[in-house]
N, C-alpha and C positions, 0 to 999 in steps of 0.2 A: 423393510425399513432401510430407508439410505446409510450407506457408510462414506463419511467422510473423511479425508486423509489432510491434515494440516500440516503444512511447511512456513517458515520465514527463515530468514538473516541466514542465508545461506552463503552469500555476499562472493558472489561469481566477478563480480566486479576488479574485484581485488588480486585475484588468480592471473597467472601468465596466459596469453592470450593462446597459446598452445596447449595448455589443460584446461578440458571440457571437465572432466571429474567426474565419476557414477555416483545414482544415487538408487537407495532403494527402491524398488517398486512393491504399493500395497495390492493384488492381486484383486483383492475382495471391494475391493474403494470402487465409489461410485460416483465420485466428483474429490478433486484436489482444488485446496484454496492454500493460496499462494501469499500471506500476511504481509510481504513486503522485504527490501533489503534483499533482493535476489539478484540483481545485474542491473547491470545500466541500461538506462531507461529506454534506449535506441536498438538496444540486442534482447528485449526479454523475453516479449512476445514470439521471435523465433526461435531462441530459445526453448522456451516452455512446450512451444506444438513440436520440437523436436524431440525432447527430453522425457514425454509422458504422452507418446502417442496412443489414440483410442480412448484418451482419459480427458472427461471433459474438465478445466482448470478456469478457474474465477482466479484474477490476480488485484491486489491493491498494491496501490507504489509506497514506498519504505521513503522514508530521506535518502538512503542511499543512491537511489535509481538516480536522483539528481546530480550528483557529485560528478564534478567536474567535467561535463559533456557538452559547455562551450554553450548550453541552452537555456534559458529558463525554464521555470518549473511547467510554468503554464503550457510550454510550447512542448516541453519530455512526456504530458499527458495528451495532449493533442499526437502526439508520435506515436504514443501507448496504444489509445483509443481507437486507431488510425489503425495500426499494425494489425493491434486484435481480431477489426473487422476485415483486414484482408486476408489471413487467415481462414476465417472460417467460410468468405466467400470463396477460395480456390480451393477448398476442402483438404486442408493442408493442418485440421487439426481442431478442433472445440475448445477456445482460448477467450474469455472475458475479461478487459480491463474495465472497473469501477471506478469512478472517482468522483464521490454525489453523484451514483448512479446503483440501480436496483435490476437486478437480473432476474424472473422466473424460471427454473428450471422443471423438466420433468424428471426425477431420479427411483430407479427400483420402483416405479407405480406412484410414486408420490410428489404434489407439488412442493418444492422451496424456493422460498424468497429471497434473496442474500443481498443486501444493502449495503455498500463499502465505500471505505474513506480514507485516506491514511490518517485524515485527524490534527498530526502537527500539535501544536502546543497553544495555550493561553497563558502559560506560566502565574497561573494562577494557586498550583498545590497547596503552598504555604501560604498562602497571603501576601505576598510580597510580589509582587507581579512585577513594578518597575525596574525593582531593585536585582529581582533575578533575571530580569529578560537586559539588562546592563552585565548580569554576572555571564551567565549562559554566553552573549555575543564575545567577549573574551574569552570564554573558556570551549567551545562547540565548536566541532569541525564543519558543523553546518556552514555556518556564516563566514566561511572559509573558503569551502569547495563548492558552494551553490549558487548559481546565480539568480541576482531580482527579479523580480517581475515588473516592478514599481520604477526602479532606475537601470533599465539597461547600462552593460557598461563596471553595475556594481555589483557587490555582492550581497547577499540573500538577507536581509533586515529582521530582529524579531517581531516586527509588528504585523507584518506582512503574514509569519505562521500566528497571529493572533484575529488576524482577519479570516483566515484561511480556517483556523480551527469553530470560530464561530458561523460560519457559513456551513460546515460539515454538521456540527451540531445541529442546527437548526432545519437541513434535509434529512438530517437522522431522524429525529424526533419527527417531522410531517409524513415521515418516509411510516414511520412504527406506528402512529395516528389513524394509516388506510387502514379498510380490513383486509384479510385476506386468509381463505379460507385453505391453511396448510401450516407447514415449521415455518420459520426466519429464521435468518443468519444475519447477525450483524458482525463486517469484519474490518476492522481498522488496523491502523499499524501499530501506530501510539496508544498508548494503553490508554483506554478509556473511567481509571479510578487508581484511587492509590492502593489499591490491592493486588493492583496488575505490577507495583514497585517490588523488587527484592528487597526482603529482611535488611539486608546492610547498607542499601542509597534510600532508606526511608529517609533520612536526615540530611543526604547531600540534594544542594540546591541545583545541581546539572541534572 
């Protein structure tokens, strides 16, 4: 049976450009997924084939990867995707970026499917969709430090993660539809229900 080692929000991003940081290694792991919020969108993927060599890693991008790297989203996944596949073409590491995209692997004898998103928001939890996606763009460092897609130039809209979340939705769900004769993994960043919420922001509208 495969063993899986999960990581996120490790937010390498944030650290002096001079600490790399250790991290544990799971020994027995037969594939690392990488949830999101790991470093910036332009350094991950070398990152990660340095950081967990011989270990194959599936990554989804966090909000964070976006944060302020002068790029849009669309273009930091294009970089990701880009990266990943150069990577494992120079054999410099076993590195998958997803984003509405679905990986087969072979792991410990068995196949898995792993389908990832980062997902983004509809701001739809409570019912209030307009009213928090007005609260969220004043209160979120997203719409801060990330840039549009829609308006070069500006910064990152809620509507845009409203478009965005609905299009991840909608290759999740055709993605889980196929058959396929093994496990799936679906791994997104954004929690996909309100049970992925902690105990005490059930009731905050951020």
């Amino acid at each position: 049976m495969a063993k899986i080692w999960v990581l996120s929000d490790l937010h390498y991003e944030l650290m002096w450009p001079n600490i790399d940081g250790d991290l544990p290694r799971v020994k027995a792991a037969d594939l690392l997924i990488m949830a999101g919020d790991c470093h910036n969108a332009f350094k991950l993927m070398p990152f990660l084939a340095r950081k967990f060599p011989g270990l194959p890693v599936v990554a989804v991008a966090g909000n964070h990867e976006h944060y302020e790297t002068g790029a849009s989203v669309q273009r930091g996944i294009e970089w990701m995707r880009t990266a990943a596949r150069d990577v494992r073409e120079t054999q410099t590491g076993e590195v998958y970026f997803l984003e509405n995209e679905t990986v087969v692997l072979d792991l410990a004898g068995e196949k898995i499917r792993v389908i990832g998103s980062t997902l983004w928001t509809d701001f739809k939890l409570f019912e209030n969709n307009v009213g928090h996606m007005a609260y969220c763009q004043m209160g979120m460092n997203d719409f801060v430090y990330i840039e549009s897609d829609a308006e070069p130039g500006h910064k990152l809209r809620p509507i845009e993660t409203v478009q965005w979340h609905q299009a991840a939705r909608a290759f999740i769900a055709a993605e889980l539809a196929k058959p396929f004769d093994g496990k799936t993994i679906v791994v997104t960043h954004h929690g996909p229900s309100i049970r992925s919420v902690a105990q005490r922001y059930l009731k905050d509208p951020l």
